[in-house]
Each structure stands twice: as structure tokens, then as C-alpha cells.
C-alpha positions in Angstrom: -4.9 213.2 114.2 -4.8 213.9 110.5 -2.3 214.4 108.2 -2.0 217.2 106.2 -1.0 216.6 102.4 0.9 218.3 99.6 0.2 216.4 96.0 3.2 217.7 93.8 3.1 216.8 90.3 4.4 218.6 87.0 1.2 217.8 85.5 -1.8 219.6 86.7 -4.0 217.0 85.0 -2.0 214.2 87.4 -2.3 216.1 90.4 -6.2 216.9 90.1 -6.6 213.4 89.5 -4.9 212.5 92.8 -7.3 214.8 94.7 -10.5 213.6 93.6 -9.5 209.8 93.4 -8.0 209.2 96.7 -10.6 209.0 99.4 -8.6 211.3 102.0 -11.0 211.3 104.8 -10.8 207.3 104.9 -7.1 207.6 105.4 -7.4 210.4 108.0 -5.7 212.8 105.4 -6.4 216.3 104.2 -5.2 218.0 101.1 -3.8 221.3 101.8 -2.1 222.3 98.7 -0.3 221.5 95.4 2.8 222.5 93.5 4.4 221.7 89.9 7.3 220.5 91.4 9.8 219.7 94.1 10.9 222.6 94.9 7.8 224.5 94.7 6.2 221.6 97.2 9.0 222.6 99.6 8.7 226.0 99.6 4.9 225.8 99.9 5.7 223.6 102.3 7.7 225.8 104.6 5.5 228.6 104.0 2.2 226.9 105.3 4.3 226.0 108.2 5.6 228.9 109.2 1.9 230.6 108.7 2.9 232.6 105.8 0.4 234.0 103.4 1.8 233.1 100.2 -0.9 231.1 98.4 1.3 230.7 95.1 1.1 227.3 95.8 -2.1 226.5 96.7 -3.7 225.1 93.2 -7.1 226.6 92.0 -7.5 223.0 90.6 -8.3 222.0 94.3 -11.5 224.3 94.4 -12.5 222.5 91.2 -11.9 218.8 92.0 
């Protein structure tokens, strides 16, 4: 099984970090998405699990890291 993960960070420099320094795979963990903050990572959240397609919250910064 792996577990889908949401880095939320106010600073995009912090959060791009966090994606290319953790070693996902090993931990059985894919990164799905990002936000700026809380309640952006909620909403994101809610939206990816009810299918939606708002991609508002899924970071360009993730295509670069």
C-alpha cells in the first residue's frame, strides 16, 4: 500500500526542498500535491479525494524537483 502525501509549507523554497530530499519510494510514499498553507492543504485535500479537477493546489514546483 502507499501513502499518498500532501507537503504544505508557506514557503515554496521549504516545500521543494521536502520533495526532492525525502526518499519517498523508500518509505512507500508518493507526493501528490502541495499547498502554501493549512487551509489550502485541506481543501486540496478534499478535492483530490472527492476526484475533483481543481489543480490550484497542485505545485508546478513538483514538476521541477
Amino acid at each position: 500500500m502507499e501513502i499518498k502525501v500532501m507537503v504544505v509549507d508557506d514557503e515554496e523554497r521549504q516545500r521543494r526542498s521536502i520533495v526532492r530530499h525525502v526518499d519517498w519510494e523508500r518509505y512507500r510514499m508518493q507526493v501528490v500535491g502541495g499547498s502554501r498553507g493549512r487551509r489550502g492543504g485541506i481543501g486540496a485535500g478534499r478535492a483530490r479525494r472527492a476526484g475533483s479537477a481543481d489543480h490550484r493546489h497542485t505545485p508546478a514546483w513538483r514538476e521541477r524537483a
